[in-house]
TIKEGU-374599 format. One record per residue: z, x, y of N, C-alpha, C, O in turn; residue in three letters. Coordinates in steps of 0.001 Angstrom, whole numbers, plus 500000, padded with zeros to 6 digits. Layout:
ZXYZXYZXYZXYala...
END
This chain:
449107110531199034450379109828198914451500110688199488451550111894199250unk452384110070200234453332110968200964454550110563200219454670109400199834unk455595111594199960456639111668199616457826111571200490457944112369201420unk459003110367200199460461110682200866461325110402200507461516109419199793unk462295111338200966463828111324200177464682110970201014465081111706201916unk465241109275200730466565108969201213468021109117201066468634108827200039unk468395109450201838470234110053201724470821108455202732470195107592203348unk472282108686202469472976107495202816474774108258202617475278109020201791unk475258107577203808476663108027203977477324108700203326478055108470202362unk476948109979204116477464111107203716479105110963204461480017111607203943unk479259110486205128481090110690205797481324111624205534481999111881204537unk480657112860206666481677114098207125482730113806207502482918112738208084unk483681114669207269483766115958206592484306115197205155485191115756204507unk483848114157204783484421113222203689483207113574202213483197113233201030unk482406114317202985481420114162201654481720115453200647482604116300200776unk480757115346199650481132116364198330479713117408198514478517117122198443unk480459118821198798479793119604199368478826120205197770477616120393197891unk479310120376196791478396120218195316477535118878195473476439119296195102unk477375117744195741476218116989195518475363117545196906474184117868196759unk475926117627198077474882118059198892474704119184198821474321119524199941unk474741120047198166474033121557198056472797121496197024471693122038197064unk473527120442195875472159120083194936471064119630195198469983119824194643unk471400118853196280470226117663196876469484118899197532468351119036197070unk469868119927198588469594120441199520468387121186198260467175121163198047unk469258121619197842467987122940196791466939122167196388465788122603196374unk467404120400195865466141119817194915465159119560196669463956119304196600unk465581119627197531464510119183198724463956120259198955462733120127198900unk464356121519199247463899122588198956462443122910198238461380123186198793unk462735122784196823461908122602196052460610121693196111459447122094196068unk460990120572196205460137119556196026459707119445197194458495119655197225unk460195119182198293459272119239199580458694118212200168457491118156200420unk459523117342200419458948116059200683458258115759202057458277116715202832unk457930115142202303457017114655203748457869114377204844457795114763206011unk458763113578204227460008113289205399461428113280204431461309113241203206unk462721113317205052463935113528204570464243111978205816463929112052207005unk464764110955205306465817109841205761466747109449205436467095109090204311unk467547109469206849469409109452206290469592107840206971469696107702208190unk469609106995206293470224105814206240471816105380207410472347104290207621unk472084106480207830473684106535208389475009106567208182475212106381206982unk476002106713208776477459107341208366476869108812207877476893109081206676unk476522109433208509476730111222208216477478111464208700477777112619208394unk478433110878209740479833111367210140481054110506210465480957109890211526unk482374110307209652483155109427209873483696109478210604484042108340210919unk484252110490211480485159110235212380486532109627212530487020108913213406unk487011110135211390488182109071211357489146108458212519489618107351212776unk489197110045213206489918109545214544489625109316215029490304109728215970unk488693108650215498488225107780216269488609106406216144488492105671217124unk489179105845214749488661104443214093489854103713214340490999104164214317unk489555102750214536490133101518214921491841101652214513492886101628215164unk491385101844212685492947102101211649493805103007212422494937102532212517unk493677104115212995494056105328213066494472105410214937494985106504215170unk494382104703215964494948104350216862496309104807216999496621105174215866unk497141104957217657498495105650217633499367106244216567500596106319216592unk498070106896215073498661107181214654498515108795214420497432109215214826unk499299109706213901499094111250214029497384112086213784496811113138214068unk497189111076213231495590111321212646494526111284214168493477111916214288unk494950110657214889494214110620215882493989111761216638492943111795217285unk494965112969216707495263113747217449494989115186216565494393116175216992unk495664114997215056495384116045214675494071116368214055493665117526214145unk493458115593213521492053115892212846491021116634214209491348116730215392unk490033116975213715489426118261214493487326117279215048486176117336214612unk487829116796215807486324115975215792484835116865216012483701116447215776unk485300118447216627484467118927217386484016119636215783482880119582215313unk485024120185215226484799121172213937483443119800212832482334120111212398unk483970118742212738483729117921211988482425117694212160481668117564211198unk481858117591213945480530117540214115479911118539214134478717118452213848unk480312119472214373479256120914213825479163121035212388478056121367211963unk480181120816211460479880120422210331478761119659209588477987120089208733unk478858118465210104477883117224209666476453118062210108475582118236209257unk476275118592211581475207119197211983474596120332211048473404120079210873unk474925121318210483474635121804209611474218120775208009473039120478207816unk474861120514207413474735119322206606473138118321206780472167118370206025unk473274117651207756471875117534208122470771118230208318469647117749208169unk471089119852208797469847120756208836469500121211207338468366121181206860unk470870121713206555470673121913205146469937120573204486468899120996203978unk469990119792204373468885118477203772467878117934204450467327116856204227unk467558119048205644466211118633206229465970117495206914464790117247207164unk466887116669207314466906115454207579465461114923209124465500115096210342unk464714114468208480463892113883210013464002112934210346463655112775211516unk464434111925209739464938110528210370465955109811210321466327109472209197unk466717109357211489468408108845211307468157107439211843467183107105212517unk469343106525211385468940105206211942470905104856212398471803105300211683unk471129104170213436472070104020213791473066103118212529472610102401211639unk474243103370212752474966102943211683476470102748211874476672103584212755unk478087101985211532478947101355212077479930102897212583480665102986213566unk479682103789211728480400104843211884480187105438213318481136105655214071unk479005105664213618478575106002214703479123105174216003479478105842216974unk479165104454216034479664103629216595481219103708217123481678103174218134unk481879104495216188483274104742216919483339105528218511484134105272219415unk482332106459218509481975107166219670482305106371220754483143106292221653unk481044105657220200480687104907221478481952103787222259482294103593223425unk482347103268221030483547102078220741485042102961221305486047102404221746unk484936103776221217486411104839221911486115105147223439486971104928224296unk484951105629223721484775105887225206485048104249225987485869104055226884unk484257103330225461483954102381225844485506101572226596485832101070227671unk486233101900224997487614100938225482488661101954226430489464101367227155unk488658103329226430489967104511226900489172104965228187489695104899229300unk488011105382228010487568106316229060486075105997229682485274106927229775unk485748104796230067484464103690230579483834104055231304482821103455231661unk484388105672231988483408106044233016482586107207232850481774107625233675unk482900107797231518482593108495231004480944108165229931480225108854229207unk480964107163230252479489106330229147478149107131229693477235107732229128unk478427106890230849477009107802231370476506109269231400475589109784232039unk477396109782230507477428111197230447476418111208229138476699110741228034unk475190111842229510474007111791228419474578112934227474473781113046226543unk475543113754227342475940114864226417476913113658225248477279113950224110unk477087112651225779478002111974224886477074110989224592477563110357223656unk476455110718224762475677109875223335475144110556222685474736111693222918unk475057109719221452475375109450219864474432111007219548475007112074219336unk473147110875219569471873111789219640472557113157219999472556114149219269unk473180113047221323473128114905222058474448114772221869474959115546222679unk475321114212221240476639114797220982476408115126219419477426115758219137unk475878115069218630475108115558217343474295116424217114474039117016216066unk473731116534218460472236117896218578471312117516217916470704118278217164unk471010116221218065470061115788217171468400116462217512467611116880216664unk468184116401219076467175116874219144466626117915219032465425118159219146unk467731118800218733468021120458218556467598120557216684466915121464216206unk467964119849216191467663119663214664466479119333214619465966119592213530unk465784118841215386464553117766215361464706116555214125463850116351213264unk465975115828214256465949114766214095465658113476215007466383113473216002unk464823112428214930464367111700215510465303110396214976465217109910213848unk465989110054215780467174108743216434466603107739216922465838107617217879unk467416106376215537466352104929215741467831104180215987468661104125215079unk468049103659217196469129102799217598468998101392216780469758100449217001unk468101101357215949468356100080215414468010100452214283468878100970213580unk466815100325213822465844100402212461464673101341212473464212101569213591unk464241101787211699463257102587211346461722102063210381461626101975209157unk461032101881211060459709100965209850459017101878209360458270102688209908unk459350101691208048458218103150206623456720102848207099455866103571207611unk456732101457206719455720101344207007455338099651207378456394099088207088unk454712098957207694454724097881208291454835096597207628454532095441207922unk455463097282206460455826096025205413457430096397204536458095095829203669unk457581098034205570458961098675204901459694098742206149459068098865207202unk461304098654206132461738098836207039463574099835206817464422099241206151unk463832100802207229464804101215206634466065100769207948465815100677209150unk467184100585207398467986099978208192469826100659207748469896101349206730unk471082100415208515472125101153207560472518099907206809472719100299205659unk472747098520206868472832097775205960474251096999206092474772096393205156unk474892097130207627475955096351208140475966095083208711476825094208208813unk474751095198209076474356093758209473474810092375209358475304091733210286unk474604091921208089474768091146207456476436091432206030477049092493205910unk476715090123205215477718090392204615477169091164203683475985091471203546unk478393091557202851478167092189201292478098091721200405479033091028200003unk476921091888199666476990091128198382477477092204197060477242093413197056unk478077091585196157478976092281195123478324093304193976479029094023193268unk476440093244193879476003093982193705474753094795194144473904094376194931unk474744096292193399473819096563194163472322096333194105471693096309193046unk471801096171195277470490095803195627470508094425196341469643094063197139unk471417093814196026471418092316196447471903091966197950471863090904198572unk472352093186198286472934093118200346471585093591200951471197093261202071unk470994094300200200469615094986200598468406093838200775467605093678201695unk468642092941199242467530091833199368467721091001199947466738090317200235unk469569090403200647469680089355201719468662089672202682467742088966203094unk469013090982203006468466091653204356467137091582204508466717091285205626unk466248091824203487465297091891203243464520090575203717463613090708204538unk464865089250203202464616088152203471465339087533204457465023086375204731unk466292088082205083466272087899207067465116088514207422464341087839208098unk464705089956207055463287090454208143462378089805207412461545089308208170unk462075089502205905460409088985205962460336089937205420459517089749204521unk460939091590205360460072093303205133461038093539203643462090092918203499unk460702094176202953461183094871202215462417096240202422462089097424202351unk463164095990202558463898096992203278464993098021202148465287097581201037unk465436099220202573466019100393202018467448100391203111467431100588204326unk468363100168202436469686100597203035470604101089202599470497101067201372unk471652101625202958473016101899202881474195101370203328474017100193203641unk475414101759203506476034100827204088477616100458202845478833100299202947unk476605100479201812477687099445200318477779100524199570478401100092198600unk477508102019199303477857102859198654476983102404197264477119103089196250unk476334101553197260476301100942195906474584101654195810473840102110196679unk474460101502194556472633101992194417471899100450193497472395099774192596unk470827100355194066470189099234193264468858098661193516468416099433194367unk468256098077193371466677097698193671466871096228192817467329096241191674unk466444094872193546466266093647193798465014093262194328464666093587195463unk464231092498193464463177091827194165463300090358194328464189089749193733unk462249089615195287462394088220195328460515087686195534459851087609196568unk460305087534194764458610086830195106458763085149195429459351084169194971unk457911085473196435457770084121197096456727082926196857455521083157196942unk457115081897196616455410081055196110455509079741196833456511079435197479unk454601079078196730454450077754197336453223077154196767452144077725196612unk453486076075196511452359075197195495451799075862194356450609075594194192unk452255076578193595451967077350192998451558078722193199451452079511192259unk451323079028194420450396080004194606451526081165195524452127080744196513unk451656082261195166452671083713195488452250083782196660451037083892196838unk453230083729197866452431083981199314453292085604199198452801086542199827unk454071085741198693454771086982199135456154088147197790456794087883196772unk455995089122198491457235089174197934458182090514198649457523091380199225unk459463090643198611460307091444199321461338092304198533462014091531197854unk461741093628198346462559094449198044463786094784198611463918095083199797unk464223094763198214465774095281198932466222096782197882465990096864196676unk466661097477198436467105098766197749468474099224198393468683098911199565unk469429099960197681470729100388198163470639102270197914470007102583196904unk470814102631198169470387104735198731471773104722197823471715105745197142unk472725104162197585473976105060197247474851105592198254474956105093199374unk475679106928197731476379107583198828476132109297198103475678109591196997unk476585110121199119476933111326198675478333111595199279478706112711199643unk478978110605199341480888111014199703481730111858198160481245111789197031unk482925112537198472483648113021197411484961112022197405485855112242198222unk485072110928196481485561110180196589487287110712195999488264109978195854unk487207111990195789488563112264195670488979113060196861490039113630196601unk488568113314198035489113113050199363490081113141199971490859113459199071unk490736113098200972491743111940201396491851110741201910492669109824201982unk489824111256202551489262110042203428488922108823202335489130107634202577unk488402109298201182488094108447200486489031107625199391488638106871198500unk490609108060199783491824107738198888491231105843198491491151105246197417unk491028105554199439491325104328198801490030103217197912489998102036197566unk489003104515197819487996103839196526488559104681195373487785104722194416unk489655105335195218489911106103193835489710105054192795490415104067193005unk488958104977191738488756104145190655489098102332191183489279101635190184unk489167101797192083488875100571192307487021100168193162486460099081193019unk486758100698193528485743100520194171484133100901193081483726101832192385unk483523099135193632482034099651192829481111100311193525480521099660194387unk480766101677193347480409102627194302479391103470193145479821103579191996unk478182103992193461477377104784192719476789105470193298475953104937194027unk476881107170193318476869108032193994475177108286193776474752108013192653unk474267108757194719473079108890194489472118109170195975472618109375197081unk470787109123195705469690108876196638469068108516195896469191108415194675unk467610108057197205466591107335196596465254108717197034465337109683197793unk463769108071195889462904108629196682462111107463196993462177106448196301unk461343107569198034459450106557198616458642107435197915458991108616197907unk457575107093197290455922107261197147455745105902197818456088104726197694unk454944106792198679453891105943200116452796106281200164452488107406200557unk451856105312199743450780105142199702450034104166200588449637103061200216unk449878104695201821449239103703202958450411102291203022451408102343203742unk450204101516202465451163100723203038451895100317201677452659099377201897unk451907100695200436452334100599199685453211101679199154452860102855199058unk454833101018198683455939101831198816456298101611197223456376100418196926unk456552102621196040457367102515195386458585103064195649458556104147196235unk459650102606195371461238103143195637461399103891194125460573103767193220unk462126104362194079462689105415193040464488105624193379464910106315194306unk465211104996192574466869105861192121466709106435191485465981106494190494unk467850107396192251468431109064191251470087108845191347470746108705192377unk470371108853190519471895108542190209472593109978189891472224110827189080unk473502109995190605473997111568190420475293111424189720476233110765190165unk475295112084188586476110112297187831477600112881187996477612113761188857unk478720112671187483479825113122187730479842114772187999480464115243188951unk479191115488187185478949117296187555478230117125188733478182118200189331unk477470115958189507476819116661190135474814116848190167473863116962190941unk475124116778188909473576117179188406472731115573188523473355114512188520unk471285115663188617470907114553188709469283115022188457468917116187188608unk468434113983188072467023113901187280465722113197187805465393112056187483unk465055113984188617464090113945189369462622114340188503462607115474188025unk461518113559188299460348113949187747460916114494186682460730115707186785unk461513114258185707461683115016184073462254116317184320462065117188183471unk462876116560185278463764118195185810465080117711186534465220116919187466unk466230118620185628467309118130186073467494119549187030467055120688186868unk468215119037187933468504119626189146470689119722189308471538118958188849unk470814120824190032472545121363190130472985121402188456474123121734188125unk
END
């Protein structure tokens, strides 16, 4: 049975450097088979749409921010990334200011991250656990108001059971399927959480309004069979893996 630990929007330099040092040590430890980051490991603020002619664009530090996140990802071991809306500013800024610049292979998404230098392996769309799992960032489609339930829309657009991020939210939703009585199927949806520090500046505006639950998930994979597992991380920080609390 193979072991994996999912992470989900971290928003460098937005995240809380105490939950990812905890995570880092409990991966450490435990040692999983693979480490998957769901997407948004880096916000970019200036880049974003909001922030267009305003001082933020100019003064925030994009280059510091991605060597940042880059470390961050090597500290949690990360082997698999799946594309996600954040990422996307990159691309979405060259695209509209500087169009001739697209073909410069140092500026996509991958080698302006060093991804291959990390040996992280970059899925422009989705990532399949396994051929009945599919991990995805979870923008796709709308939001539903709780968690697990944007995961299980999704889920039943692919047919697959799927693991996302995206809603900050943590949760697990099932839906079994039948016809004439008889179960032809059934599908999971799961939400990873976040590891952001929501007292921030980036994160000013979930201060106590936003339903948000800070966490990861783990997989036990067993050939083609996936249990999901939440770990909900606690306000210190600390959080409870196999009967051992960890940070």
């Amino acid at each position: 049975m193979k072991r994996y630990a999912v992470i989900s929007d971290l928003q460098v330099p937005y995240h809380s450097p105490k939950m990812v040092a905890n995570v880092a040590a409990f991966i450490r430890r435990w040692k999983p088979d693979e480490v998957l980051c769901v997407g948004d490991e880096l916000d970019m603020p200036m880049l974003g749409k909001f922030n267009i002619g305003k001082p933020q664009e100019v003064l925030d530090d994009l280059g510091a921010d991605r060597d940042l996140c880059a470390q961050v990802l090597y500290d949690l071991k990360v082997t698999q990334l799946v594309r996600s809306n954040h990422q996307q500013r990159l691309y979405n800024s060259i695209a509209g200011r500087l169009p001739a610049l697209l073909k410069l292979p140092e500026l996509e998404y991958e080698n302006f991250l060093r991804l291959p230098e990390l040996g992280i392996k970059f899925h422009p769309s989705f990532y399949n656990i396994t051929k009945n799992w599919v991990m995805i960032h979870g923008d796709e489609g709308a939001l539903k108001p709780q968690g697990g339930l944007t995961a299980l829309a999704a889920s039943q657009r692919r047919l697959k059971s799927v693991i996302q991020g995206h809603t900050h939210r943590q949760g697990i939703s099932s839906l079994t399927m039948a016809s004439g009585g008889v179960i032809t199927g059934q599908v999971t949806g799961v939400e990873v959480g976040h590891l952001t520090d929501i007292r921030s500046s980036g994160m000013a505006y979930a201060k106590g309004t936003q339903n948000w639950q800070a966490g990861f998930a783990i997989l036990y994979v067993d050939k083609d069979k996936v249990t999901p597992v939440l770990v909900p991380i606690e306000k210190d920080c600390s959080f409870v893996v196999e009967g051992k609390r960890y940070g």
